[in-house]
C-alpha positions in Angstrom: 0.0 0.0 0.0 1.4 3.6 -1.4 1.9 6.0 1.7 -0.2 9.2 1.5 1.4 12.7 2.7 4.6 13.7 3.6 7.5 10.8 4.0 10.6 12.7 4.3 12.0 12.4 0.9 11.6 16.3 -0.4 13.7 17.3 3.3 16.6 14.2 2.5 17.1 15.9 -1.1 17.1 19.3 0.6 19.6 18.3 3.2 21.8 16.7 0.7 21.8 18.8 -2.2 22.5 21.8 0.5 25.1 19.6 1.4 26.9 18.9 -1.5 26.2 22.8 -3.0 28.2 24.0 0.7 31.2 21.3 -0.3 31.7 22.4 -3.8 31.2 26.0 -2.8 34.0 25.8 0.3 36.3 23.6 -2.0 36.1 25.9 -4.8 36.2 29.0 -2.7 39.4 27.7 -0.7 41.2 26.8 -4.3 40.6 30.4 -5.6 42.6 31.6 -2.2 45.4 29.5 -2.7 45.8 30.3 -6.3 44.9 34.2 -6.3 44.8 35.4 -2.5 43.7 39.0 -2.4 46.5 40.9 -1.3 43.8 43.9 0.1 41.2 45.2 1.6 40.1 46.7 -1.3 41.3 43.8 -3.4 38.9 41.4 -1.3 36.1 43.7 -1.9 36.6 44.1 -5.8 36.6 40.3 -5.8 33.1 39.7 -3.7 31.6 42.6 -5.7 31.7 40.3 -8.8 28.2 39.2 -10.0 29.2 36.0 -9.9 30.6 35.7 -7.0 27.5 37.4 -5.5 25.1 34.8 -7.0 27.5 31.9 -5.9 27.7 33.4 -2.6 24.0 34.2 -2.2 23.2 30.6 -3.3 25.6 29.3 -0.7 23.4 31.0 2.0 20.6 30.2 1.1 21.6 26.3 0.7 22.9 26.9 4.2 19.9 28.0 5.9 17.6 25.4 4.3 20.0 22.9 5.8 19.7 24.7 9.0 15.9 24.7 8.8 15.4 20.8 7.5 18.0 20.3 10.5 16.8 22.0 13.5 12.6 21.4 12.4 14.1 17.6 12.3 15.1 18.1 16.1 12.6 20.1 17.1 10.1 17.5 16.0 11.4 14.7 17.4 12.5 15.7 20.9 10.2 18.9 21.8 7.6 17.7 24.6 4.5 18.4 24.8 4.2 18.5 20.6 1.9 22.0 21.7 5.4 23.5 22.2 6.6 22.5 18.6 4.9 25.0 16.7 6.0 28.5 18.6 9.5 26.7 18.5 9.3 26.3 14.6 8.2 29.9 14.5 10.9 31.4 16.9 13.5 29.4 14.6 12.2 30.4 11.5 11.8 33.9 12.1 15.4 33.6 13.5 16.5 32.2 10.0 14.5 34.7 8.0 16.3 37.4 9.9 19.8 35.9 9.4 18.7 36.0 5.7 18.1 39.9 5.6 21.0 40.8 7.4 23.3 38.4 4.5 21.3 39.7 1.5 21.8 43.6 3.1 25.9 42.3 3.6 25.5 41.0 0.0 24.0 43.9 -1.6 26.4 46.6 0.8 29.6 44.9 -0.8 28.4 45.7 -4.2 27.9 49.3 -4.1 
């Protein structure tokens, strides 16, 4: 018999493809150091203000956070007793993550001007 509603799946691929994204993202961030450190202040800022750059980075946060939230609304679920407590919990953390969001995308969009 087929399962109806949610089984999990759609948060594993989240968790991993997050995953993954952060790796290659670190790894090709920590190669582009080694081969072409900025020597600046100035230098490390004309470097992040590149679009793409910008978009890599951006995407990197945002892959971040949803592997924060698929993470801690695992945890949450699981051990937070009585279940009544699990929704203001979800909330507090999600507002938390939504506000870590503004303050990168405000970092983000400060570099490039």
């Amino acid at each position: 018999m087929v399962k109806r509603g949610p089984s999990g799946w759609l948060a594993w691929i989240v968790q991993r493809a997050s995953a993954l994204y952060m790796l290659a993202f670190l790894v090709a961030g920590l190669l582009w150091f080694l081969v072409d450190p900025p020597g600046s202040h100035p230098a490390w800022r004309a470097r992040m203000a590149g679009a793409g750059t910008g978009i890599a980075t951006a995407a990197f946060f945002a892959a971040l956070l949803a592997h924060a939230w698929v993470g801690l609304r695992d945890v949450v679920l699981d051990y937070v007793r009585p279940r009544s407590l699990c929704g203001p919990v979800l909330a507090g953390l999600g507002l938390g993550l939504v506000a870590v969001a503004a303050w990168v995308l405000r970092i983000l969009v400060t570099v490039r001007t």
